[in-house]
N, C-alpha and C positions, 0 to 999 in steps of 0.2 A: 583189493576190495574184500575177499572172501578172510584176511586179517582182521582187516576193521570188524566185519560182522562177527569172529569170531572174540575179540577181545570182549565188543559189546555184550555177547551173550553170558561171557565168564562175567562179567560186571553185574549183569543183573542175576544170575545166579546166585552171587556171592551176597549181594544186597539182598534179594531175599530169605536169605539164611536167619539174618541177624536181628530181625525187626517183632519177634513175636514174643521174647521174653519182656516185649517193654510194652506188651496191651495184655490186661489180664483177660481170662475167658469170661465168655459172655452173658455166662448166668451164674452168678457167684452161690444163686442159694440153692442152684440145684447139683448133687455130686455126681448123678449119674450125666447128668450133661457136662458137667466138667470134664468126666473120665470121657465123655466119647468125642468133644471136641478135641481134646489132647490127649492120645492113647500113648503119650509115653509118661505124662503123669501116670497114669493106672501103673506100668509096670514099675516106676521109681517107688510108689508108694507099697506097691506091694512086695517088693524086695524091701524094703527099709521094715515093713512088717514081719516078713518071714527072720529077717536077720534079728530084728532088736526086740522083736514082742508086740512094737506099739502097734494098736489099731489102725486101721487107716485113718478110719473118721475120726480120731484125734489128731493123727498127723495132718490132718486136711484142717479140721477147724482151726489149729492153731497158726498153722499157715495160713489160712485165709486171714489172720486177725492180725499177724505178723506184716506181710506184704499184700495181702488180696490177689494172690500168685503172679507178683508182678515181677521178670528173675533178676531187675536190674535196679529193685526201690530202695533207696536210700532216705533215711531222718532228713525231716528239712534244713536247710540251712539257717546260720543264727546269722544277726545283723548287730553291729553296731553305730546308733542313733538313726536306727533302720532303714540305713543306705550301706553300711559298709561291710561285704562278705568278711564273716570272724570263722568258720567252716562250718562244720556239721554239730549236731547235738553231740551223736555218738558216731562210732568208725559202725554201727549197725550195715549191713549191705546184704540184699540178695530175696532169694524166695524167703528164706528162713531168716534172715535180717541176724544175722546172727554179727557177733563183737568180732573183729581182731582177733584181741589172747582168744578165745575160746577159738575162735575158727582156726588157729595157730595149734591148738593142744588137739583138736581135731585130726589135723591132716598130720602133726606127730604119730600120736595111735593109729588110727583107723583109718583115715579118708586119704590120704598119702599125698604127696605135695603138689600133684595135677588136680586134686579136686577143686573145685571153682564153686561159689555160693549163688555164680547166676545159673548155674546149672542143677536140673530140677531133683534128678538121681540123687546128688551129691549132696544136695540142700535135704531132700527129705531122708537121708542118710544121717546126716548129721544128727537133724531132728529126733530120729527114732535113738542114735545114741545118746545125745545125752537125757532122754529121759528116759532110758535107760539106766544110766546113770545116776540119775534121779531116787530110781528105784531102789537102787543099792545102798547110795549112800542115805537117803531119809526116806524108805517105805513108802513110798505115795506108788498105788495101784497103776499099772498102766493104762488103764483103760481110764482113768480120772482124768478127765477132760481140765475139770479146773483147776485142780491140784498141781496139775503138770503144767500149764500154763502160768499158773503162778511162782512157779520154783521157775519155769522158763523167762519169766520176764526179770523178776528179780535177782536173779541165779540162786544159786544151791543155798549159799552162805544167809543172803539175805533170806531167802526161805526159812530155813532151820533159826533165822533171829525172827523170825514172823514180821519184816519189816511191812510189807504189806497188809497186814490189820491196821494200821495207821493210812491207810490209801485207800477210800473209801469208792473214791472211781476206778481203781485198779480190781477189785473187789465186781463191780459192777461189771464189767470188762470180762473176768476171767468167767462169771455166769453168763454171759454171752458168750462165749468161748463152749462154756458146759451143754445151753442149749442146741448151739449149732452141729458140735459134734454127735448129737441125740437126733439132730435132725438126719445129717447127713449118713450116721451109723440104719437109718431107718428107709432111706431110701437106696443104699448102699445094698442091701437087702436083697433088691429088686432085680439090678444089673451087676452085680460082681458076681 
């Protein structure tokens, strides 16, 4: 008996481990409630800032715009004649929704081949380097909220071709991106 009871306990142990990267926190538009529901966001982001420069509340809005800190969101799936799974848009996954190759060139340099994109550390690790990166290779400010987000969405190349001046919702998007980081760099203020 006292088997039974223990296996069952490892069982729900182990089940409630896994289940929180796949509900994001409960007040999306506030950052200091974000950081206190989830106090290991706080130290990922703030390691990802000490290490790569970027602000928090950059890394936070554009993670929120990316997944809504959700660690396990994936692109929806494509259909065709809107019954039949064809797979996903993009190999995008994670907090940081980040590609394949790039998450691949990632854990080559920097994040080493255990880091994982559902994992929050690693995800805003990432984040902070390649816009990082960003910096280097095309001058956009780290603390530009929408600058960054839009070399983040289109990547570097597309960036520096300005494909997104042809994207008028992307455009729209990436100043949502600007406001929210204003927001939450403001209320950031308050609790960090």
């Amino acid at each position: 008996m006292s088997r039974m009871l223990a296996a069952l306990l490892i069982v729900l142990a182990v089940a409630s481990c896994g289940g929180r990267d796949k509900v994001p926190p409960r007040q999306l538009d506030d950052a200091c409630a974000i950081l206190a529901e989830r106090p290991n966001y706080k130290r990922a982001f703030a390691r990802a800032e000490r290490r790569w420069g970027v602000p928090v509340p950059v890394l936070m809005a554009v993670m929120h715009q990316e997944s809504k800190f959700v660690g396990n969101a994936r692109t929806p799936r494509q259909y065709v004649l809107g019954i039949i799974p064809m797979g996903r848009q993009t190999s995008a996954y994670g907090y940081s929704q980040a590609l394949d190759g790039t998450w691949d060139e990632y854990q080559e340099r920097e994040g080493g081949r255990f880091a994982r994109r559902n994992d929050i550390k690693d995800a805003a690790d990432f984040m902070g380097w390649y816009m990082a990166q960003s910096t280097l290779q095309l001058g956009i400010r780290l603390d530009d909220a929408r600058s960054q987000y839009l070399a983040y969405h289109e990547g570097r190349t597309g960036y520096a071709r300005g494909s997104y001046l042809k994207k008028s919702w992307l455009l729209s998007v990436a100043q949502r991106v600007n406001i929210r980081a204003a927001l939450y760099d403001s209320q950031l203020r308050y609790c960090m």
